[in-house]
mmCIF file of the N, C-alpha and C atoms, coordinates in Angstrom:
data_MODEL
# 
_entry.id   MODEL 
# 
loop_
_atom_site.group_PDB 
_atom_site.id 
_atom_site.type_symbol 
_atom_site.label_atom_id 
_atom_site.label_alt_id 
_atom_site.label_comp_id 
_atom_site.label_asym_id 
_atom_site.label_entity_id 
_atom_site.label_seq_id 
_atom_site.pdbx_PDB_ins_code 
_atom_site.Cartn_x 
_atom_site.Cartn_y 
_atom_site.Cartn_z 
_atom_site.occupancy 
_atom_site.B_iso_or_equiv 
_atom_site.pdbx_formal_charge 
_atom_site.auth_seq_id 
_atom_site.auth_comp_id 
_atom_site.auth_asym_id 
_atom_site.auth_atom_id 
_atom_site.pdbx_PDB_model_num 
ATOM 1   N N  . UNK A 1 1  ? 39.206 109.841 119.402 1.00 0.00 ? 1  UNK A N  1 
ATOM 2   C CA . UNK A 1 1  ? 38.159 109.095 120.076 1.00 0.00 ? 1  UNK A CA 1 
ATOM 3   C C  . UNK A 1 1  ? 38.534 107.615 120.037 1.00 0.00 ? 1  UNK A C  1 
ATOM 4   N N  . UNK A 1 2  ? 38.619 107.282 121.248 1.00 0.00 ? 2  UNK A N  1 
ATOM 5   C CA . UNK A 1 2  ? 39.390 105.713 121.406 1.00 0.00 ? 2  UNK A CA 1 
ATOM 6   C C  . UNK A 1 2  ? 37.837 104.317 121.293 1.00 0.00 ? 2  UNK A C  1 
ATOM 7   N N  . UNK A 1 3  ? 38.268 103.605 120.896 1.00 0.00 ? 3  UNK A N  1 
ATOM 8   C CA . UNK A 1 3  ? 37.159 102.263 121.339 1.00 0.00 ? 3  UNK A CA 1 
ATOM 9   C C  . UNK A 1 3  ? 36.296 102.283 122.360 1.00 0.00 ? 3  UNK A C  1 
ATOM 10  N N  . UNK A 1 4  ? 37.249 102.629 123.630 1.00 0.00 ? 4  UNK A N  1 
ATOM 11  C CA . UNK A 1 4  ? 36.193 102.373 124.765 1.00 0.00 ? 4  UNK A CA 1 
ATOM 12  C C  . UNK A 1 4  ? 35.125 103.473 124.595 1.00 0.00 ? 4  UNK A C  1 
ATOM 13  N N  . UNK A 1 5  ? 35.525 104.826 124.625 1.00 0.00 ? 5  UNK A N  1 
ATOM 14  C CA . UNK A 1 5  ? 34.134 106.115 124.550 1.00 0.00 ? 5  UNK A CA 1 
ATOM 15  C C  . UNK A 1 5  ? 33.184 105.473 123.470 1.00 0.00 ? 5  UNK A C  1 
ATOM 16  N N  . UNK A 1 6  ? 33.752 105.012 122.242 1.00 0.00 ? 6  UNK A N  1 
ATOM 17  C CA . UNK A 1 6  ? 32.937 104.548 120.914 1.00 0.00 ? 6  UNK A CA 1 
ATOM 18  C C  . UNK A 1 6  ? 31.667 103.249 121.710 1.00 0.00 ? 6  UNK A C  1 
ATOM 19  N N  . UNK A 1 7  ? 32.359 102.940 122.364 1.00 0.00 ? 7  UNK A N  1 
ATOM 20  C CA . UNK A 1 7  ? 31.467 101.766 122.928 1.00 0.00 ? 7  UNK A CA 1 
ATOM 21  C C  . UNK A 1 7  ? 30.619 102.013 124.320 1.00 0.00 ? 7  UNK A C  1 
ATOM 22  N N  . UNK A 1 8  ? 31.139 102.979 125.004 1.00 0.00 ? 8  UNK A N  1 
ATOM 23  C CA . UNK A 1 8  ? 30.664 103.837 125.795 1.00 0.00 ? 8  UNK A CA 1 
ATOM 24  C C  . UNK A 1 8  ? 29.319 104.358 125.927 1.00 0.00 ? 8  UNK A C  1 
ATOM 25  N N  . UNK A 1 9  ? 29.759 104.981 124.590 1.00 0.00 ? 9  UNK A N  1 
ATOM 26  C CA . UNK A 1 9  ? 28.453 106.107 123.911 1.00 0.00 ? 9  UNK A CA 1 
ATOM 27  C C  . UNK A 1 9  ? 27.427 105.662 122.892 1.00 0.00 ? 9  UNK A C  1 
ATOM 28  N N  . UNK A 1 10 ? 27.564 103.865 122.364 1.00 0.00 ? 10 UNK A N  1 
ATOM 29  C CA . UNK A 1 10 ? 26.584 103.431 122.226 1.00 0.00 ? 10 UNK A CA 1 
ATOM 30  C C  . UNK A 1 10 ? 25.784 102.542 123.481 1.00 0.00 ? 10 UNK A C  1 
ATOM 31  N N  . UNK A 1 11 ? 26.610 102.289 124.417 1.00 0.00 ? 11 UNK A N  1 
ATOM 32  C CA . UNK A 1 11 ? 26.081 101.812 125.528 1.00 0.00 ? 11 UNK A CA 1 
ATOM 33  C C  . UNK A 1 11 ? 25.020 102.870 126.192 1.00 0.00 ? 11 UNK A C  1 
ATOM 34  N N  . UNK A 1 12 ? 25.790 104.167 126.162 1.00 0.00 ? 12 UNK A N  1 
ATOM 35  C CA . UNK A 1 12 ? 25.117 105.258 126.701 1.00 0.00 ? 12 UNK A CA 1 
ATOM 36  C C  . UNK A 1 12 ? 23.405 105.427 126.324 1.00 0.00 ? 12 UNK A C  1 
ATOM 37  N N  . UNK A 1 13 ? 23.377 105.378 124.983 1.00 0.00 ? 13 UNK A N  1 
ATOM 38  C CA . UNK A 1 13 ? 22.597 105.678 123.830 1.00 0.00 ? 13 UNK A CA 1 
ATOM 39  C C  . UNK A 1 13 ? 21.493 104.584 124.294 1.00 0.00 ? 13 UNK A C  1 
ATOM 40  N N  . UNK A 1 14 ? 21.923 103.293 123.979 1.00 0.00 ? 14 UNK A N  1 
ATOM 41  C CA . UNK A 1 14 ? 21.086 102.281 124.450 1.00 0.00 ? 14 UNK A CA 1 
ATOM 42  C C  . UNK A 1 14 ? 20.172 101.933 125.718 1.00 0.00 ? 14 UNK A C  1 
ATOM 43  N N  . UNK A 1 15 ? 21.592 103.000 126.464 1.00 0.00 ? 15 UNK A N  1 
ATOM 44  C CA . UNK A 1 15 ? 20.350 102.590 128.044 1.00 0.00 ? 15 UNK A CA 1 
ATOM 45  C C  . UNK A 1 15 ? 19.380 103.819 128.148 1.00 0.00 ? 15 UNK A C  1 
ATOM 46  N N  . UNK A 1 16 ? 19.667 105.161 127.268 1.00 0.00 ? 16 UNK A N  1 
ATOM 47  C CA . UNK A 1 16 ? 18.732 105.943 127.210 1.00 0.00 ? 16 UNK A CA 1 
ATOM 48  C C  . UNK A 1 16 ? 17.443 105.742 126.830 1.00 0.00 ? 16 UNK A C  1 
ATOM 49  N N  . UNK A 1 17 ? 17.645 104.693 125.456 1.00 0.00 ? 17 UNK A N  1 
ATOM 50  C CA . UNK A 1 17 ? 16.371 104.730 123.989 1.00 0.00 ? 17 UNK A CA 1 
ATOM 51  C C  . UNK A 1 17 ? 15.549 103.499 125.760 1.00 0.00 ? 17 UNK A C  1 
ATOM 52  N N  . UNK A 1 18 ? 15.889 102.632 126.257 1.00 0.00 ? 18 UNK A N  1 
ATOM 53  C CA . UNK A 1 18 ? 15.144 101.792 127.164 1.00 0.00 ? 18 UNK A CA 1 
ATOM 54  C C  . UNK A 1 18 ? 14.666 102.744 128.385 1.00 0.00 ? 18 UNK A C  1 
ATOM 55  N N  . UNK A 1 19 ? 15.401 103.708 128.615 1.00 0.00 ? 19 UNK A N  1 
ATOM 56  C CA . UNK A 1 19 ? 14.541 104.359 129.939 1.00 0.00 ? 19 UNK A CA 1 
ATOM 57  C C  . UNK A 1 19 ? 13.665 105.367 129.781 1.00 0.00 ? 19 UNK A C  1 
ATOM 58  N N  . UNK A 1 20 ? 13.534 105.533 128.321 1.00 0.00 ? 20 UNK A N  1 
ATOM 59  C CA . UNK A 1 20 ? 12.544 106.310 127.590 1.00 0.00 ? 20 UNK A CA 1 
ATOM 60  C C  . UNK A 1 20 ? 10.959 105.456 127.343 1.00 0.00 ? 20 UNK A C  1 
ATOM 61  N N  . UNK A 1 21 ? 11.781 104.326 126.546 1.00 0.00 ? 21 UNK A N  1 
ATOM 62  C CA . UNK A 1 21 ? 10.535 103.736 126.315 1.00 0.00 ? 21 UNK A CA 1 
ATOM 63  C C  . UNK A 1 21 ? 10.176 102.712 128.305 1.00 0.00 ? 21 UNK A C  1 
ATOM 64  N N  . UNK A 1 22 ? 10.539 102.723 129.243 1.00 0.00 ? 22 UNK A N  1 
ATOM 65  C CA . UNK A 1 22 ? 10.466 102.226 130.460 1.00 0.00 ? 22 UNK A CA 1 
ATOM 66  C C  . UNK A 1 22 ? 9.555  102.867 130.981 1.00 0.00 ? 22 UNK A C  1 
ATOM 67  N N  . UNK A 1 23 ? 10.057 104.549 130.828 1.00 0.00 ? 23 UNK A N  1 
ATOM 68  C CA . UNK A 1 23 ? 9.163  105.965 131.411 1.00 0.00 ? 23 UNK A CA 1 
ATOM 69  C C  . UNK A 1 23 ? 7.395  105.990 130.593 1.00 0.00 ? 23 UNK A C  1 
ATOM 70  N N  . UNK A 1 24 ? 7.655  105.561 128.939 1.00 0.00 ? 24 UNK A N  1 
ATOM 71  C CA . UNK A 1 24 ? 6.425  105.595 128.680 1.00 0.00 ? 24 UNK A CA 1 
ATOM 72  C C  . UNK A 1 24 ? 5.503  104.727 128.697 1.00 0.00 ? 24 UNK A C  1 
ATOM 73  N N  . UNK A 1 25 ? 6.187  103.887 128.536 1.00 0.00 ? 25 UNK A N  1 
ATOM 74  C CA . UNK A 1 25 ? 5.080  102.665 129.329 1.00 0.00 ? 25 UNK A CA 1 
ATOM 75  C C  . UNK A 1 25 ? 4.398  102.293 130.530 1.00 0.00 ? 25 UNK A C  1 
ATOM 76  N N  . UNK A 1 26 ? 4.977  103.466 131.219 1.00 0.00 ? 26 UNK A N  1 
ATOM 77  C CA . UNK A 1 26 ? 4.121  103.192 133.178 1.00 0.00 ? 26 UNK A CA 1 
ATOM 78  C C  . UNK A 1 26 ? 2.784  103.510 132.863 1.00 0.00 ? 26 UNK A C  1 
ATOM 79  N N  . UNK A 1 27 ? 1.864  103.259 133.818 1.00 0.00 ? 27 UNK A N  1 
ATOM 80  C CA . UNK A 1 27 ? 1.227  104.305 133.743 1.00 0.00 ? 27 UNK A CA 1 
ATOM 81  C C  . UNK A 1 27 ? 0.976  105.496 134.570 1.00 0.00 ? 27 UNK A C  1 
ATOM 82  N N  . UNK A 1 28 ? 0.130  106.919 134.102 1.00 0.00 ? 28 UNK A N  1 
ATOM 83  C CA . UNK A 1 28 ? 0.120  107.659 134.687 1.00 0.00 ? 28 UNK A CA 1 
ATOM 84  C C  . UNK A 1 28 ? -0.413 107.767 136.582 1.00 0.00 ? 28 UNK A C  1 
ATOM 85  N N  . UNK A 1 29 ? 0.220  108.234 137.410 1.00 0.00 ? 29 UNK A N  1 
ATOM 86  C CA . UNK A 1 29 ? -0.261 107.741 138.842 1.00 0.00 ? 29 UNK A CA 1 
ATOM 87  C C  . UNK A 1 29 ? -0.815 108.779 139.500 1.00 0.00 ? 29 UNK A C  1 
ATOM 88  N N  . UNK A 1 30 ? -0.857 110.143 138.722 1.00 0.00 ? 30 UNK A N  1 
ATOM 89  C CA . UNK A 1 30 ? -1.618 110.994 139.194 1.00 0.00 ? 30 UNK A CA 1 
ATOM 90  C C  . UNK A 1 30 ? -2.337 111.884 138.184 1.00 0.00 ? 30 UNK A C  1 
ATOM 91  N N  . UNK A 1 31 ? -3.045 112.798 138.608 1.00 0.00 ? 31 UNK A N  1 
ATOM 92  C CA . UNK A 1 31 ? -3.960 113.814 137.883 1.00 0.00 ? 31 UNK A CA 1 
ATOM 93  C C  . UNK A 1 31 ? -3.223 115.143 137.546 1.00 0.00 ? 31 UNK A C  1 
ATOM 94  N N  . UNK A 1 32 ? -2.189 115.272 137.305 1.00 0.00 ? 32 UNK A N  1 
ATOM 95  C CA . UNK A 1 32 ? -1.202 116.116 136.689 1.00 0.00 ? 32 UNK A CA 1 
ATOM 96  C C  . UNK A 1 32 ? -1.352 117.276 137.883 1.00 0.00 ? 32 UNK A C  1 
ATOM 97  N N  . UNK A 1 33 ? -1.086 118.649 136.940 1.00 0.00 ? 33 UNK A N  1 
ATOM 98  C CA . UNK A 1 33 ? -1.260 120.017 137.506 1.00 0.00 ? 33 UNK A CA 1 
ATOM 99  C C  . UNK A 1 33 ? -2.573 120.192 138.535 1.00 0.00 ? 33 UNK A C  1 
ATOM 100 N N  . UNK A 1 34 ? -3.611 119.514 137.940 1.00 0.00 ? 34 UNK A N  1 
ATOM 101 C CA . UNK A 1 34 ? -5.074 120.277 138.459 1.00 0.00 ? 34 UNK A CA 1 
ATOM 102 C C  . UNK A 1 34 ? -4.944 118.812 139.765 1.00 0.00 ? 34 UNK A C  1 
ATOM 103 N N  . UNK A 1 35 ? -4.787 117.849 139.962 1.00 0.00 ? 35 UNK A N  1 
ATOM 104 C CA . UNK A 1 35 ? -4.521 117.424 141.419 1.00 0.00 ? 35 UNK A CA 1 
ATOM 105 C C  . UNK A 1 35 ? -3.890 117.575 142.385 1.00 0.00 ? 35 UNK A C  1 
ATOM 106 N N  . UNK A 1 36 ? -3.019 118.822 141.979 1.00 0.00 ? 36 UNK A N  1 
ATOM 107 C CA . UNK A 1 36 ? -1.716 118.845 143.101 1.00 0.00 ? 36 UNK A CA 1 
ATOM 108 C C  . UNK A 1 36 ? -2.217 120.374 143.567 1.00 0.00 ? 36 UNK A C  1 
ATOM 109 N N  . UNK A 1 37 ? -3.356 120.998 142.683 1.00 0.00 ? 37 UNK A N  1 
ATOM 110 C CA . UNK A 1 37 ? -3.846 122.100 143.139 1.00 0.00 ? 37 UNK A CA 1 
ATOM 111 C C  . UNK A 1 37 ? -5.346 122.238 143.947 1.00 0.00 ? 37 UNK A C  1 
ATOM 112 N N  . UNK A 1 38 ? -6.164 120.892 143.575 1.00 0.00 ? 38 UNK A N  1 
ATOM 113 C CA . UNK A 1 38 ? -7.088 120.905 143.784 1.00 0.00 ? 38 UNK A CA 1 
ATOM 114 C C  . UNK A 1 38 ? -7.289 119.918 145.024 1.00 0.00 ? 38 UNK A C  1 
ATOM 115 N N  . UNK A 1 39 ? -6.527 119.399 145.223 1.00 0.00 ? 39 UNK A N  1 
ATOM 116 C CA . UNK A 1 39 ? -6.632 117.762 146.238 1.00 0.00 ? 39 UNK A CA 1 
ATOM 117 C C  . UNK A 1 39 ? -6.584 116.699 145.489 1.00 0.00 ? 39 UNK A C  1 
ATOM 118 N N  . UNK A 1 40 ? -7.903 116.419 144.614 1.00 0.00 ? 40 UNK A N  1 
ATOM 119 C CA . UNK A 1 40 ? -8.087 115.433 144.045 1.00 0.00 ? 40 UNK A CA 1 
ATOM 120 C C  . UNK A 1 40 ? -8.038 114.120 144.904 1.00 0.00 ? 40 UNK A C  1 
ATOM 121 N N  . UNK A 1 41 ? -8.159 112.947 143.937 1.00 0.00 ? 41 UNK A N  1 
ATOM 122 C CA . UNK A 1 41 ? -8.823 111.590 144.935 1.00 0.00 ? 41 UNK A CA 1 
ATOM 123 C C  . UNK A 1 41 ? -6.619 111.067 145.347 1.00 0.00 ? 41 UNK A C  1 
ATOM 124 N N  . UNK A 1 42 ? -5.949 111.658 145.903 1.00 0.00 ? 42 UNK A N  1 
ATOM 125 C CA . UNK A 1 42 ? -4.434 111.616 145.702 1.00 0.00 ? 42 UNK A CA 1 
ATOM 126 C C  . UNK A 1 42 ? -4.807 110.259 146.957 1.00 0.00 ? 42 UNK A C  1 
ATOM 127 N N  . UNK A 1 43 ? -5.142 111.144 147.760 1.00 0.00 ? 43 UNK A N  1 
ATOM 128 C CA . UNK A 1 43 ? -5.151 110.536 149.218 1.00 0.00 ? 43 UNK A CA 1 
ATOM 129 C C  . UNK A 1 43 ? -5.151 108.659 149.244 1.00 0.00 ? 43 UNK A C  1 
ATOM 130 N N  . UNK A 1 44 ? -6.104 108.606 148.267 1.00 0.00 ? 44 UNK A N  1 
ATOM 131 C CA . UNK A 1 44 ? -6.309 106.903 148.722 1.00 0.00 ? 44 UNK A CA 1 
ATOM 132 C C  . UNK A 1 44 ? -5.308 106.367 147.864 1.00 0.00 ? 44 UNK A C  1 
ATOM 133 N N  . UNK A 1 45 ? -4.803 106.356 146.969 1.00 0.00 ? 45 UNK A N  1 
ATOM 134 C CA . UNK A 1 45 ? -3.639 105.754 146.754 1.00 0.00 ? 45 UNK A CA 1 
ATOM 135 C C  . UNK A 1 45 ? -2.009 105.779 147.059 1.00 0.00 ? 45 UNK A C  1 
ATOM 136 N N  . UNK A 1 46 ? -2.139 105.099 148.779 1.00 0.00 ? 46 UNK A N  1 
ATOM 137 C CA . UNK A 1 46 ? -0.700 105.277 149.443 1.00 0.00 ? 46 UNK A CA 1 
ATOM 138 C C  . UNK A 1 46 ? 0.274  104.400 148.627 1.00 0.00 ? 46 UNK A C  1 
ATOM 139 N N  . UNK A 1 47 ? -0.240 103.185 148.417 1.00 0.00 ? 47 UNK A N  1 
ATOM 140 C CA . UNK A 1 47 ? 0.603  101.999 148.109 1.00 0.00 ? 47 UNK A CA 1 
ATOM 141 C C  . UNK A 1 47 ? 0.752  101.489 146.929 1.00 0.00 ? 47 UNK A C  1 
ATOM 142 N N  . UNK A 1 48 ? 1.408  101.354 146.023 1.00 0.00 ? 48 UNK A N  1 
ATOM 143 C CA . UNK A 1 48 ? 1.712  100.222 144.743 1.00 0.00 ? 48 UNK A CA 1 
ATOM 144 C C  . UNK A 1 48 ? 1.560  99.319  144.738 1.00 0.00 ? 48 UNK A C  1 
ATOM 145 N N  . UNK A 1 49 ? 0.115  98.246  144.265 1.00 0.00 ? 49 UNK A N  1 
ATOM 146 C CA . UNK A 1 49 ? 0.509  97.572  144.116 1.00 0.00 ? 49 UNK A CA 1 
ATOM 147 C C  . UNK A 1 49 ? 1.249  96.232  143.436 1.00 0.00 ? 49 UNK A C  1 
ATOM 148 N N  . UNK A 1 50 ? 1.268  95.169  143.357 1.00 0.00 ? 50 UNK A N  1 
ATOM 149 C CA . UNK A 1 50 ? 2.612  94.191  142.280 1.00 0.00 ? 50 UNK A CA 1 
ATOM 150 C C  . UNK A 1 50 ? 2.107  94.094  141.593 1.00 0.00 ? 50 UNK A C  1 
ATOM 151 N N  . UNK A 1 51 ? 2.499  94.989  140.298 1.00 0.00 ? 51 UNK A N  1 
ATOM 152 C CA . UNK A 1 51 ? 1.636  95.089  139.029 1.00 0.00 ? 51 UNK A CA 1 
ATOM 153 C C  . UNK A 1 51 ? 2.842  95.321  138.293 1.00 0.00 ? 51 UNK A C  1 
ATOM 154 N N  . UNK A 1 52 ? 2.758  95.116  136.952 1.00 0.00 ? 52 UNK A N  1 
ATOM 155 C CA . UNK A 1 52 ? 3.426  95.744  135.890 1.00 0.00 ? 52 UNK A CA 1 
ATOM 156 C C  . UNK A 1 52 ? 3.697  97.299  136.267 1.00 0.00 ? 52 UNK A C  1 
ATOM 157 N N  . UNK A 1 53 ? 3.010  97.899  136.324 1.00 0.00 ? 53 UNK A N  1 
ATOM 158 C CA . UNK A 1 53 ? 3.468  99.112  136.813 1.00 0.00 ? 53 UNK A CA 1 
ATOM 159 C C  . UNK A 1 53 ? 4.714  99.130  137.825 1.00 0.00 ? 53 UNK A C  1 
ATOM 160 N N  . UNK A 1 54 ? 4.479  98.531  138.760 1.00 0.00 ? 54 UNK A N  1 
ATOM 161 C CA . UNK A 1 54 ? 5.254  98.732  139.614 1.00 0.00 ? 54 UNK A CA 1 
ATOM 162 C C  . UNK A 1 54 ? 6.321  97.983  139.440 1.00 0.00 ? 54 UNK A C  1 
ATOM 163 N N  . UNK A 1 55 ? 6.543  97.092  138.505 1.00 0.00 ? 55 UNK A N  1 
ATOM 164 C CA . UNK A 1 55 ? 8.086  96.244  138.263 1.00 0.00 ? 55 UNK A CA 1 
ATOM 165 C C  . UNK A 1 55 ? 8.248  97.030  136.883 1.00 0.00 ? 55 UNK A C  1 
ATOM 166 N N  . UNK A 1 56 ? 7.927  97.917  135.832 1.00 0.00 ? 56 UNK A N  1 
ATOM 167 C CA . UNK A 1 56 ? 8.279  98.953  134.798 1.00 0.00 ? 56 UNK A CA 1 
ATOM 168 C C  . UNK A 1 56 ? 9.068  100.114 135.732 1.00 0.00 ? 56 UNK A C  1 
ATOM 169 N N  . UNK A 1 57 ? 8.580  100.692 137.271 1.00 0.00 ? 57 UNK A N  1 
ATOM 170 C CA . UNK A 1 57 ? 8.653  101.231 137.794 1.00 0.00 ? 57 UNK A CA 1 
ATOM 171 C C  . UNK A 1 57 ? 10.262 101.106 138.809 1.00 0.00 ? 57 UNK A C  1 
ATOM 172 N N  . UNK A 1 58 ? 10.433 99.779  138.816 1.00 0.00 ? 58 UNK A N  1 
ATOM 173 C CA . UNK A 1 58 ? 11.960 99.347  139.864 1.00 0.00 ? 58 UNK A CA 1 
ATOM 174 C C  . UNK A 1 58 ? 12.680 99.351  139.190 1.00 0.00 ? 58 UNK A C  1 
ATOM 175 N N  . UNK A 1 59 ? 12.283 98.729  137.649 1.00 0.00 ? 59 UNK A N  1 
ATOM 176 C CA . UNK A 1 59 ? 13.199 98.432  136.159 1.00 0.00 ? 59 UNK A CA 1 
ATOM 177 C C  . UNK A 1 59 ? 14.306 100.070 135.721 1.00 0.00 ? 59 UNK A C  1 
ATOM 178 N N  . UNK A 1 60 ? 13.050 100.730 136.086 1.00 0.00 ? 60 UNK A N  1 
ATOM 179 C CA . UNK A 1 60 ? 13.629 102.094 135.330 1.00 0.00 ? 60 UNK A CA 1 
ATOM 180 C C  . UNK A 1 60 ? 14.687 102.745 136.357 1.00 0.00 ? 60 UNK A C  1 
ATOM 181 N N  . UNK A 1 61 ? 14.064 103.067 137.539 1.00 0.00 ? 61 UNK A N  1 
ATOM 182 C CA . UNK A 1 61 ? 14.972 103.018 138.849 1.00 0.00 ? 61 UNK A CA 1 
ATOM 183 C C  . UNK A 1 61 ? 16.317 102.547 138.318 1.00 0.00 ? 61 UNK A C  1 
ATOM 184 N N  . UNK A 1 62 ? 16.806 101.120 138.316 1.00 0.00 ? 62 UNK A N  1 
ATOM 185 C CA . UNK A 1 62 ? 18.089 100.623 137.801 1.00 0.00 ? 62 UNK A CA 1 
ATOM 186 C C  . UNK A 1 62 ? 18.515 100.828 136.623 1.00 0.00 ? 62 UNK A C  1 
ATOM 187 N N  . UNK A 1 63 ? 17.446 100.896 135.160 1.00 0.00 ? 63 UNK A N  1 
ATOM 188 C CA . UNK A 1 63 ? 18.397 101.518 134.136 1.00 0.00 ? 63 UNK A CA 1 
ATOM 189 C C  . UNK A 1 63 ? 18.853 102.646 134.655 1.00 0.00 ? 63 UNK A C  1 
ATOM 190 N N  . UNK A 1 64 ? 18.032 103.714 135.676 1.00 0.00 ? 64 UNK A N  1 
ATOM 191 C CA . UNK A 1 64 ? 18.583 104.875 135.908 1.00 0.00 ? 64 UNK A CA 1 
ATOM 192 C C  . UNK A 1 64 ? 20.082 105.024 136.617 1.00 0.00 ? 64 UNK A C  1 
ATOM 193 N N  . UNK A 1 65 ? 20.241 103.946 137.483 1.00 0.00 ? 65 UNK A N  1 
ATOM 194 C CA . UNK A 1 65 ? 21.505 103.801 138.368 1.00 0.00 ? 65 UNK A CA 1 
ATOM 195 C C  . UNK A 1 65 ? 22.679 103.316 137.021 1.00 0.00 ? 65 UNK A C  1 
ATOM 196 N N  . UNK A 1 66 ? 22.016 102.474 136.444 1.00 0.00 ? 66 UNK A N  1 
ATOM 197 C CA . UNK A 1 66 ? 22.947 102.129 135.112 1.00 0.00 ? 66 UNK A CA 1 
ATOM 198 C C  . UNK A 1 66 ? 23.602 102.900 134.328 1.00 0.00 ? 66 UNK A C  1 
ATOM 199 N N  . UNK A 1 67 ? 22.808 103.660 134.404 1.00 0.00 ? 67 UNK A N  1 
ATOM 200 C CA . UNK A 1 67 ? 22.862 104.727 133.012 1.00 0.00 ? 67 UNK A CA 1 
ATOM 201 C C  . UNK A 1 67 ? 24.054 106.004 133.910 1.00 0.00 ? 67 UNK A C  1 
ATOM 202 N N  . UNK A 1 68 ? 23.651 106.294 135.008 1.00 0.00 ? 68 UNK A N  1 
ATOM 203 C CA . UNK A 1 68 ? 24.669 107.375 135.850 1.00 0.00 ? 68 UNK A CA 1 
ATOM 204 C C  . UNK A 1 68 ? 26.020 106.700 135.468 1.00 0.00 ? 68 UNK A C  1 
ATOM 205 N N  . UNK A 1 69 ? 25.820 105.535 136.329 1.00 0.00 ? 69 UNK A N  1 
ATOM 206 C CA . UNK A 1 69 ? 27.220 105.099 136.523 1.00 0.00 ? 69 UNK A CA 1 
ATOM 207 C C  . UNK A 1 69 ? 28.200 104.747 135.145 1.00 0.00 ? 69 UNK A C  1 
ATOM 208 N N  . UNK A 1 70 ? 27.578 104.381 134.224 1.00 0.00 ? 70 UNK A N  1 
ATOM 209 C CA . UNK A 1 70 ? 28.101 104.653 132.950 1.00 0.00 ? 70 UNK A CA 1 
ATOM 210 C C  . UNK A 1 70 ? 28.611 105.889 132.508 1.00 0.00 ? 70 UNK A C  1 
ATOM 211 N N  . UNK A 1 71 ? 27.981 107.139 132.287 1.00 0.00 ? 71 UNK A N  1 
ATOM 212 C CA . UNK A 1 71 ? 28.126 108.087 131.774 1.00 0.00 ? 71 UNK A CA 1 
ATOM 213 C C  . UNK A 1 71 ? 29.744 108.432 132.744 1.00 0.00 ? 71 UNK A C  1 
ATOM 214 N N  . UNK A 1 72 ? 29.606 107.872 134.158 1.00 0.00 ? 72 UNK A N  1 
ATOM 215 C CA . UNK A 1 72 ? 30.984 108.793 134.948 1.00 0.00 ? 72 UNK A CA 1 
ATOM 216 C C  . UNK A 1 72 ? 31.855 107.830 134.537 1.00 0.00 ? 72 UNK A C  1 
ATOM 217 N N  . UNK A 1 73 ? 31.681 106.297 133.942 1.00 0.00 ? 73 UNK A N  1 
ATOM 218 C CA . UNK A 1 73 ? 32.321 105.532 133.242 1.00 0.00 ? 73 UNK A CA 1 
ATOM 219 C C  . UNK A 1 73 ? 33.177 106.156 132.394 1.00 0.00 ? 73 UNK A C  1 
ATOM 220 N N  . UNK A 1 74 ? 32.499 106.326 131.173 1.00 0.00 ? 74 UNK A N  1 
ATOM 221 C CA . UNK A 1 74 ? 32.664 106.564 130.179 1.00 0.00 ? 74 UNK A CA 1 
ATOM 222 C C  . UNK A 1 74 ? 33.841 108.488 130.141 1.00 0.00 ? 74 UNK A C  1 
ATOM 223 N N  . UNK A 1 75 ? 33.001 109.430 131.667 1.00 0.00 ? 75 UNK A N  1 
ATOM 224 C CA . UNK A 1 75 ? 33.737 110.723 131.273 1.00 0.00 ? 75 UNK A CA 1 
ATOM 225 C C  . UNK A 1 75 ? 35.199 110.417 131.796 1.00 0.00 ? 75 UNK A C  1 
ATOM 226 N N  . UNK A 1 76 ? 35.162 109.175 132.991 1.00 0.00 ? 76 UNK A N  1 
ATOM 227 C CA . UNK A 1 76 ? 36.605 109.099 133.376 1.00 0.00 ? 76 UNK A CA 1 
ATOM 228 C C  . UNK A 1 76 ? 37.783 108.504 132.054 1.00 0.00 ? 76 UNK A C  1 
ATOM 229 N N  . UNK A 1 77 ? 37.083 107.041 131.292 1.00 0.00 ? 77 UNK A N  1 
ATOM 230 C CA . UNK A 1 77 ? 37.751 106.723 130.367 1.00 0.00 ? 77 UNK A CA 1 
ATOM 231 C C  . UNK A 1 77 ? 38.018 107.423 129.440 1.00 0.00 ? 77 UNK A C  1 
ATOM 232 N N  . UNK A 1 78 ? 37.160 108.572 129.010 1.00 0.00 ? 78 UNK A N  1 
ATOM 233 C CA . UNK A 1 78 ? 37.890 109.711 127.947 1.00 0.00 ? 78 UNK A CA 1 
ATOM 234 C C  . UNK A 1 78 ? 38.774 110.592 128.616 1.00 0.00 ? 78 UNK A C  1 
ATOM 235 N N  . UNK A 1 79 ? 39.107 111.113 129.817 1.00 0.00 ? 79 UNK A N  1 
ATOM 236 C CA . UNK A 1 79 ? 40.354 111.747 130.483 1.00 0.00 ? 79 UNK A CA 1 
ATOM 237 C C  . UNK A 1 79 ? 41.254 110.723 130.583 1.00 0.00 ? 79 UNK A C  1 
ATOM 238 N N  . UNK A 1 80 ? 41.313 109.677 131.304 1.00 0.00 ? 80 UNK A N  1 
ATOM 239 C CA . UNK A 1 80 ? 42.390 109.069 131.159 1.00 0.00 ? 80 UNK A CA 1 
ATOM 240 C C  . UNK A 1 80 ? 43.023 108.032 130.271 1.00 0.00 ? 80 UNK A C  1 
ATOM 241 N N  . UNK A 1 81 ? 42.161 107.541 129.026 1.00 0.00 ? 81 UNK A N  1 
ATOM 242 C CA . UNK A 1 81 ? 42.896 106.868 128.348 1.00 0.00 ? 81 UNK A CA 1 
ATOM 243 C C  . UNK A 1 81 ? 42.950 107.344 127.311 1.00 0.00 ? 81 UNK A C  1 
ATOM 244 N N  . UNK A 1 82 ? 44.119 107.713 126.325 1.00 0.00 ? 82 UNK A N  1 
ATOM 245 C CA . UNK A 1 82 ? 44.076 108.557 125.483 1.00 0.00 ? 82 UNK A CA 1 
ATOM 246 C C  . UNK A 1 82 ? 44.968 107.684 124.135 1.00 0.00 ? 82 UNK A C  1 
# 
């Protein structure tokens, strides 16, 4: 196991423990199981608006793009540098 994976895979680690705590900090935007069966009040909320929610919400989006593109980072640098 070379430096870069070692550093890789705490990078990895790190952008996980943030898109965990990113995910739990939103808040909830719907009525779970029993709104998606029942109707519920879904209808009137089309739009987001500029709230904490919704910038917790773009934040996580990009750790998420972060976090991909790392991991194919990280599987290419363990095949090819040895």
């Amino acid at each position: 196991m070379g430096v870069f994976e070692i550093i890789g895979g705490v990078l990895l680690m790190l952008c996980s423990i943030a898109i965990i705590a990113m995910v739990l900090m939103q808040e909830s935007q719907g009525s779970g199981l029993s709104g998606a069966i029942a109707g519920g009040d879904m209808m009137g909320r089309e739009g987001r608006s500029r709230s904490m929610n919704s910038m917790m919400a773009k934040y996580t989006k990009y750790a998420a793009i972060v976090f991909f593109v790392l991991a194919v980072l990280v599987g290419v640098i363990s095949i090819y540098v040895k």
